[in-house]
C-alpha positions in Angstrom: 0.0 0.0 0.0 3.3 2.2 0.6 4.6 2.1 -2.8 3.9 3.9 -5.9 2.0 2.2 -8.7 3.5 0.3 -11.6 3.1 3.5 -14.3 4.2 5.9 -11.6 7.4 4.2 -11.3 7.6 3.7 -14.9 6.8 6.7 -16.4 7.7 9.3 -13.2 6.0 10.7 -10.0 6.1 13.9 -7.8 7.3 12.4 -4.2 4.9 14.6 -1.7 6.3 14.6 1.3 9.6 16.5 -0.6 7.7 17.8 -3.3 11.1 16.5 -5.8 10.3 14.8 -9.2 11.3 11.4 -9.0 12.0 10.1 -13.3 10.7 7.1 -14.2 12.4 4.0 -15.2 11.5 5.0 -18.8 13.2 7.9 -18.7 16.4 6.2 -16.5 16.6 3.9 -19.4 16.4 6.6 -22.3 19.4 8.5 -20.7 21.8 5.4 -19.9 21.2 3.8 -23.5 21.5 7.7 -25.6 25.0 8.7 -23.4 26.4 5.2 -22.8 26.1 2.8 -25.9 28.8 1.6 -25.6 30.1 1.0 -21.5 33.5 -0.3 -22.6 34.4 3.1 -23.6 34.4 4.8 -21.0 37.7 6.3 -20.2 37.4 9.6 -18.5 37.0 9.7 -14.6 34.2 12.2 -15.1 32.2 9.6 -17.3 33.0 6.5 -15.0 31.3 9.0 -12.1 28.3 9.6 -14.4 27.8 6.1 -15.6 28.3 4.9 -12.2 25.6 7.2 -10.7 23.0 6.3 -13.4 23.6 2.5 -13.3 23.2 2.8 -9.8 19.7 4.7 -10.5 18.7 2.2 -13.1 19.6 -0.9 -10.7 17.5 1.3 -7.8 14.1 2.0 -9.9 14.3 -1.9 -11.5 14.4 -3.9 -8.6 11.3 -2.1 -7.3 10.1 -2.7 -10.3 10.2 -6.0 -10.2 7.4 -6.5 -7.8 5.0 -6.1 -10.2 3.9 -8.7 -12.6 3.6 -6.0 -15.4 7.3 -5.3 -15.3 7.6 -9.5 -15.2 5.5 -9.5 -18.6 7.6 -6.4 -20.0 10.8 -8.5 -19.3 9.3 -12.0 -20.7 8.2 -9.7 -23.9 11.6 -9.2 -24.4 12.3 -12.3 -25.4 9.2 -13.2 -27.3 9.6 -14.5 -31.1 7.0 -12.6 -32.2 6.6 -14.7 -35.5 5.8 -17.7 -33.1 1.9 -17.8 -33.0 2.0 -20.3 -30.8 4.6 -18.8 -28.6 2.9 -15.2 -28.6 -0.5 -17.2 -27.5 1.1 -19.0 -24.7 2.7 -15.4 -23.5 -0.7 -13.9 -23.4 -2.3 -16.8 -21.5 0.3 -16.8 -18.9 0.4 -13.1 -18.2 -3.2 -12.3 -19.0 -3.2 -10.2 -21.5 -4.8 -9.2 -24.6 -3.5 -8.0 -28.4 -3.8 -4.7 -27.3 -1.5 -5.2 -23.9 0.9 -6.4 -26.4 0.9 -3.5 -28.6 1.6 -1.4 -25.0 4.7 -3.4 -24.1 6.1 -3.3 -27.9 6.3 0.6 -27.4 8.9 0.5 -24.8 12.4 0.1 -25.2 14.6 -1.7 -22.5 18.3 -2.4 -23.0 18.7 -6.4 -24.1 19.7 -8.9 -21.6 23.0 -9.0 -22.9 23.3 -5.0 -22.8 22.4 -5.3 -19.3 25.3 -8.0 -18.8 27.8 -5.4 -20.2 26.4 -2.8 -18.5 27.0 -4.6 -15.0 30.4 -5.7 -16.0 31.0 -2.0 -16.3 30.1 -1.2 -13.2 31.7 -3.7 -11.5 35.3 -2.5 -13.5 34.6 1.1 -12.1 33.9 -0.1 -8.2 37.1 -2.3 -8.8 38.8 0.1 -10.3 38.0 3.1 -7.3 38.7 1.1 -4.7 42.5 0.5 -5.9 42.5 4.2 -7.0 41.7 5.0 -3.5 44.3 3.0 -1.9 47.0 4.3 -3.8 49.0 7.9 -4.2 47.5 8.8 -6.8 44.0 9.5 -5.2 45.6 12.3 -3.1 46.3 14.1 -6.6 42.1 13.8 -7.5 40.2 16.8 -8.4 36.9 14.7 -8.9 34.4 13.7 -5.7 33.2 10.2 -5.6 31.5 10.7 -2.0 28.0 11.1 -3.5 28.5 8.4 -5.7 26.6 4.9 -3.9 27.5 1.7 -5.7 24.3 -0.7 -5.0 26.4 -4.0 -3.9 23.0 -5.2 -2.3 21.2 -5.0 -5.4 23.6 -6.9 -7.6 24.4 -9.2 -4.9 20.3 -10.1 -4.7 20.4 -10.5 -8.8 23.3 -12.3 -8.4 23.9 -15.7 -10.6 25.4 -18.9 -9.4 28.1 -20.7 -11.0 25.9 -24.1 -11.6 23.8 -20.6 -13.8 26.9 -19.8 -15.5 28.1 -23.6 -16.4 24.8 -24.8 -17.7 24.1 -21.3 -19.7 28.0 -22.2 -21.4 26.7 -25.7 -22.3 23.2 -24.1 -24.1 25.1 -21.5 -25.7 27.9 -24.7 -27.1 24.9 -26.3 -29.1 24.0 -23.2 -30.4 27.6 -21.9 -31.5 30.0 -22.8 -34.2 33.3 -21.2 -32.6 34.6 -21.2 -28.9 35.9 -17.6 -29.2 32.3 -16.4 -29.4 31.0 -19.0 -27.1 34.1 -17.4 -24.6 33.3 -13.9 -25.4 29.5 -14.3 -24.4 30.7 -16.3 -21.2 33.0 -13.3 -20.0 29.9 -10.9 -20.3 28.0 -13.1 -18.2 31.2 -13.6 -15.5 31.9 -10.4 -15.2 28.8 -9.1 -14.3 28.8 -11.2 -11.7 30.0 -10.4 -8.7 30.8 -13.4 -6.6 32.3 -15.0 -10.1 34.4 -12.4 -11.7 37.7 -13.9 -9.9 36.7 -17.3 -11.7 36.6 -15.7 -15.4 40.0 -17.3 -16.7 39.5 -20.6 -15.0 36.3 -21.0 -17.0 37.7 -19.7 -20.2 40.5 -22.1 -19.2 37.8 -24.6 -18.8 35.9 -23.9 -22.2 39.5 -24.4 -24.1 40.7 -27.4 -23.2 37.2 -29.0 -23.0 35.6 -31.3 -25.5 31.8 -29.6 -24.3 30.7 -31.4 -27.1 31.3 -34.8 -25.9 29.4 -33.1 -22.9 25.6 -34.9 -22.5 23.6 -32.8 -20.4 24.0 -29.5 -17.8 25.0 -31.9 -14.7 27.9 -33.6 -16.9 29.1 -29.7 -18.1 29.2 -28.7 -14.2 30.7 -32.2 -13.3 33.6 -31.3 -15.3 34.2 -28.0 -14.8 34.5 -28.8 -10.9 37.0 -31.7 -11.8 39.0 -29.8 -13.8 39.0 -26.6 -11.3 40.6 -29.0 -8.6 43.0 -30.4 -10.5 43.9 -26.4 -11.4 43.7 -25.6 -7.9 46.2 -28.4 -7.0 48.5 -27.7 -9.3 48.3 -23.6 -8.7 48.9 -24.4 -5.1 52.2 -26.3 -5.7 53.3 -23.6 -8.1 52.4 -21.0 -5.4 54.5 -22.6 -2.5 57.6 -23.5 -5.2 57.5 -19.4 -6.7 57.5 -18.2 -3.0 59.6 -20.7 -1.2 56.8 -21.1 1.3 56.8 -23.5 3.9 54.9 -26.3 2.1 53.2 -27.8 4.8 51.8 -24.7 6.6 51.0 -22.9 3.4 48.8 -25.4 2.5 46.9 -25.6 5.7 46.5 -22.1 5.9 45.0 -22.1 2.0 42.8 -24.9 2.9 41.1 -22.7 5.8 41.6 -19.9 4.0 38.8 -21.4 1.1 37.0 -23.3 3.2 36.1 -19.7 5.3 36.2 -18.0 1.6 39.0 -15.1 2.6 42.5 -15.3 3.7 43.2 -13.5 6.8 46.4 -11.6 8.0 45.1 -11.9 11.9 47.2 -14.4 14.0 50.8 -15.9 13.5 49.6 -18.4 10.0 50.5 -16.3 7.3 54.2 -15.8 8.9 54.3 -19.2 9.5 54.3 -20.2 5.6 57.0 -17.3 5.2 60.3 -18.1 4.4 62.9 -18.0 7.2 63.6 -14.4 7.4 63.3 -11.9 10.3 60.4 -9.7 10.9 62.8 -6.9 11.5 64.3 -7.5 7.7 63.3 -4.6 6.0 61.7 -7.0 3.1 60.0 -9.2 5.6 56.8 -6.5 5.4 56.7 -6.7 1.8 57.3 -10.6 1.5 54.4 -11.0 3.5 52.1 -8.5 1.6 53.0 -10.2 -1.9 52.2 -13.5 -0.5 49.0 -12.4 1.2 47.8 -10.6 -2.5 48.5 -13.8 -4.1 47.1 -15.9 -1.8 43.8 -13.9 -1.4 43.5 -13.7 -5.1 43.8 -18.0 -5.6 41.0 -17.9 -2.7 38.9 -15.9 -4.8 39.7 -17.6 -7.9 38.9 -21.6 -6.3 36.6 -20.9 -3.4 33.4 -22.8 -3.8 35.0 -25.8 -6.5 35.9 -28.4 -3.4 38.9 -30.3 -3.5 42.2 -30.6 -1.5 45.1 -27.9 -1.7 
């Protein structure tokens, strides 16, 4: 009864209790499709700001949205082969709706699915990308204020798609596709709008290249592989870890085991010195030693956590 109704937020309301205009998602839409066709290219800091402030809008104003059923239909519209009679008839049945609701939803443009997948991926490069920017000199020299700029984490983490999602999309899109590079380019748009699998982008490309997916039956055989082939990787990236960094073999791997199994590594307690080389803490490269290890390490606990296996 609190909220708005579904034209309001489509199309624009005066709030009256502030007496601002609030734009519609129409209008949210319009704007982020005519100044950013093309989110790969953007370069300037001023842009990544705008972009990132208007994403955010867009990713606010939809996920009300979708609480109504007519913004479901819109979205399942979107995919409709209108030359499919049959298809068009079953669309109508399941929504409700007549040849003139159809005629309603034709007149309103939304960005494709697939524009929406770059479009996140964007916005996941420009948090990425602030956050290091912020933790290094450079920020100091910065004549442009992110303060007012709210990156909706929450939202994308409650759209968020799992990797099972990701591995049984790949083997759908392999039936459909003649070459792996496209089949690889379409699976790093999906990846990397994903926050909780962005880390895992080159083991599934990995994956996808030195896989027959063809020989592949059906979705559960596709994720059964991937996970058999991401342990073996993890296995052998461990080993390659320990030998690159002359860690203590046997501690480094029990702290990288906890380490996954918690999902982060941690710098708290005496573990992480305990897989250092033998070197003093009062060695001037002890500090940086153990902050190269600790990068690595929290970056292979990104990149495996969640495929099983032993380190």
């Amino acid at each position: 009864m609190l909220e708005k109704s579904y034209d309001e937020y489509m199309n624009g309301f005066v709030d009256q209790e502030t007496g601002a205009a609030r734009r519609g998602f129409i209008d949210v839409v319009k704007e982020l499709t005519e100044r950013f066709p093309n989110p790969d290219e953007i370069v300037k800091e001023e842009d990544k700001k705008e972009f990132a402030k208007l994403f955010g809008e867009y990713l606010r104003v939809e996920n009300v949205l979708r609480n109504y059923d007519e913004f479901s239909a819109l979205k399942d519209y979107q995919g409709l082969d209108q030359k499919d009679a049959d298809a068009v008839q079953e669309f109508k049945q399941k929504h409700y709706l007549h040849d003139d609701d159809l005629c309603g939803l034709e007149a309103i443009d939304l960005p494709s699915e697939r524009a929406v997948q770059d479009y996140r991926s964007s916005y996941n490069d420009i948090r990425d990308w602030l956050r290091r920017e912020r933790s290094s000199a450079e920020q100091e020299q910065n004549t442009i204020e992110w303060d007012d700029v709210v990156f909706e984490v929450d939202l994308l983490k409650s759209q968020e798609i799992n990797l099972d999602y990701i591995l049984e999309l790949i083997f759908d899109k392999n039936k459909k596709m003649n070459s792996k590079g496209d089949l690889i380019e379409d699976a790093r748009r999906v990846i990397r709008g994903s926050l909780g699998n962005r880390a895992k982008e080159s083991l599934i490309v990995d994956f996808i290249n030195r896989t027959d997916l063809d020989q592949i039956d059906d979705k559960a055989g596709v994720i059964d592989a991937f996970f058999s082939f991401a342990q073996a990787e993890q296995r052998k990236e461990v080993e390659e870890l320990i030998r690159s960094e002359e860690l203590n073999s046997a501690a480094a791997k029990r702290y990288i085991s906890a380490s996954i199994k918690r999902e982060f590594a941690s710098e708290n307690g005496a573990d992480l010195n305990a897989i250092l080389p033998k070197m003093s803490p009062l060695n001037p490269k002890f500090q940086t030693k153990k902050a190269t290890v600790f990068e690595k390490i929290s970056s292979f606990v990104e990149k495996f956590k969640g495929v099983g296996g032993q380190v």
